[in-house]
C-alpha positions in Angstrom: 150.6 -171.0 203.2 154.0 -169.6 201.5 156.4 -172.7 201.0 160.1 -172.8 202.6 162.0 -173.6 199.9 165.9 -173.8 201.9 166.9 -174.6 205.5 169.9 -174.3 207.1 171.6 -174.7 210.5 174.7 -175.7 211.7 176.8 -176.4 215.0 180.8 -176.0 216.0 182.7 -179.1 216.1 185.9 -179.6 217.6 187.9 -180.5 214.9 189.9 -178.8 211.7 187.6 -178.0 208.3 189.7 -180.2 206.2 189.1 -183.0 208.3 185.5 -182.4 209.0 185.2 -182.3 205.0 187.3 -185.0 204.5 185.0 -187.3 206.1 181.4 -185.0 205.0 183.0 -185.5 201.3 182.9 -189.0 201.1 179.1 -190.0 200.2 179.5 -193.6 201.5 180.2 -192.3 205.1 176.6 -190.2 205.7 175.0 -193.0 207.0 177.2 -193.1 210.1 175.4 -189.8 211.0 172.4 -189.4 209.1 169.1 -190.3 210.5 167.7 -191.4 207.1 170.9 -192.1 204.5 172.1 -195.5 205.1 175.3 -194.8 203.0 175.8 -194.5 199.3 177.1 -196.7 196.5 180.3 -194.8 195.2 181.8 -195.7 191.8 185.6 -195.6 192.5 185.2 -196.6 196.2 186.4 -194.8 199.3 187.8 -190.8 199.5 186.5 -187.5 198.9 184.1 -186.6 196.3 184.8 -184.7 192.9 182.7 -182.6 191.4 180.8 -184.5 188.7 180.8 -187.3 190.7 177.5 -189.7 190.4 176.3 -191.6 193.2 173.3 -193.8 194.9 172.3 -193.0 198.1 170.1 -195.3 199.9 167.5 -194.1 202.6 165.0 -194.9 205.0 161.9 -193.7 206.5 160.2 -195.7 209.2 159.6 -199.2 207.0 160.4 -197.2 203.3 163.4 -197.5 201.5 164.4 -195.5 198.2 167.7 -195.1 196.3 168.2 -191.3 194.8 170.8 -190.5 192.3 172.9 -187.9 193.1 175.7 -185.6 190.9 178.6 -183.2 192.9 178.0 -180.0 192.5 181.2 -178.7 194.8 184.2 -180.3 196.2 186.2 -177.8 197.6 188.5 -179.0 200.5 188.0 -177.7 203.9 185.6 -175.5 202.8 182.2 -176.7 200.7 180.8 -180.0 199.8 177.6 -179.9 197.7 175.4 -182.4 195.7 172.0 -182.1 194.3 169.4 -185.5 193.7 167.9 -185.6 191.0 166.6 -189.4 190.4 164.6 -191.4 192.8 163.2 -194.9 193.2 162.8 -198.0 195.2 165.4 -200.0 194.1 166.6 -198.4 191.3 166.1 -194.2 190.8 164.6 -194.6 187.7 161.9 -191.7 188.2 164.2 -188.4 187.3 163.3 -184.9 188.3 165.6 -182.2 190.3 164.4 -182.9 193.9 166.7 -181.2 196.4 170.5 -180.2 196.6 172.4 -180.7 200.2 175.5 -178.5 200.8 177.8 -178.4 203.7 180.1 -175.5 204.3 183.0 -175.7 207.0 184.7 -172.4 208.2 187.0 -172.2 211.0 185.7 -170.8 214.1 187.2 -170.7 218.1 189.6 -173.5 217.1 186.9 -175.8 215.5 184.5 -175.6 212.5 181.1 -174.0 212.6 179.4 -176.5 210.0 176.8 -175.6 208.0 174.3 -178.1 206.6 171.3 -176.6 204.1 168.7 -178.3 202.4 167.3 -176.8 199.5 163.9 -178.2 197.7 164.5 -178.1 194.4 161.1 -179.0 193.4 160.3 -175.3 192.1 157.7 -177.0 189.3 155.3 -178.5 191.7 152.4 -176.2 193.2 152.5 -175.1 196.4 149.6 -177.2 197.7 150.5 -180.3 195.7 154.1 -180.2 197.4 152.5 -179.5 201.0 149.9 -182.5 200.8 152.7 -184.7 199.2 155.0 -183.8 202.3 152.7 -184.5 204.9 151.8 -188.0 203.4 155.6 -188.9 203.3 156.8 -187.2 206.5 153.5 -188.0 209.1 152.0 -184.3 208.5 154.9 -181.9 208.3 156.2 -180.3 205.2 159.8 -181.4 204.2 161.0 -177.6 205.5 160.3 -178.4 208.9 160.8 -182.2 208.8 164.5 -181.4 207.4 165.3 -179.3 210.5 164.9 -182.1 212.7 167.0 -184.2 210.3 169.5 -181.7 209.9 169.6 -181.0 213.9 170.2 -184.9 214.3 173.1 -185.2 211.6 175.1 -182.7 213.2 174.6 -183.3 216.4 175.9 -187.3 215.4 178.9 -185.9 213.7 179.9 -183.4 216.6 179.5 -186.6 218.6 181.4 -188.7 216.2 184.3 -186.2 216.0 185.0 -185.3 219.5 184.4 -188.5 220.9 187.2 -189.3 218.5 189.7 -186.6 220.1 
């Protein structure tokens, strides 16, 4: 079975790309949208990210909680937000290893933004068939590829609810 290594979708909201990234950018704020980040422990508090930028997001799956460690890859207003994990762990992400990279990209589009969410495993080392039985354990017998879709489908749809509603 050949392994999906990057998935992408995205959806138009009805609102401008710098404030769409304005609120995307700040790491704290996924959790309002996500269906697995609770939010993220910021040094410096609230605003948009910078590149270089480390954070601690904390997630949930069902009754499993973790904390990842995350570095900003690309802040670039109204346009691209990136970040790649590369630490993971319970309480504390003491187990380090590149493990995926989330980017959002925002162009304008019919008055709105088309925004683009992709999730890229980043866990190139691992063998195909180790990484396939290790996702279906942790996501109840899908591989993170298709798992990710339907978390990806469920954050944008949240912050196209979240934006308009706000209108």
């Amino acid at each position: 079975m050949t392994r999906t290594f990057t998935v992408s979708r995205s959806i138009l909201v009805e609102a401008s790309p710098r404030t769409v990234y304005e609120q995307v950018s700040q790491p704290a704020l996924m959790g309002r949208w996500s269906p697995e980040n609770l939010g993220a422990t910021v040094p410096g508090g609230e605003g948009p990210a910078v590149v270089g930028l480390v954070f601690e997001g904390h997630n949930k799956r069902g009754p499993f909680r973790w904390t990842t460690r995350c570095t900003v890859t690309k802040a670039e207003p109204g346009r691209r937000f990136a970040f790649r994990v590369h630490a993971i762990g319970l309480k504390r992400p003491r187990l380090r290893a590149p493990i995926a990279t989330w980017e959002y990209r925002f162009q304008e589009c019919d008055g709105g933004t088309k925004v683009t969410e992709t999730w890229t495993d980043d866990r190139r080392s691992w063998p195909t068939f180790v990484a396939n039985a290790f996702d279906r354990l942790a996501t109840g017998g899908r591989t993170f590829a298709v798992f990710q879709v339907g978390n990806i489908d469920r954050t944008l749809r949240n912050l196209k609810r979240e934006f308009e509603k706000a209108r």
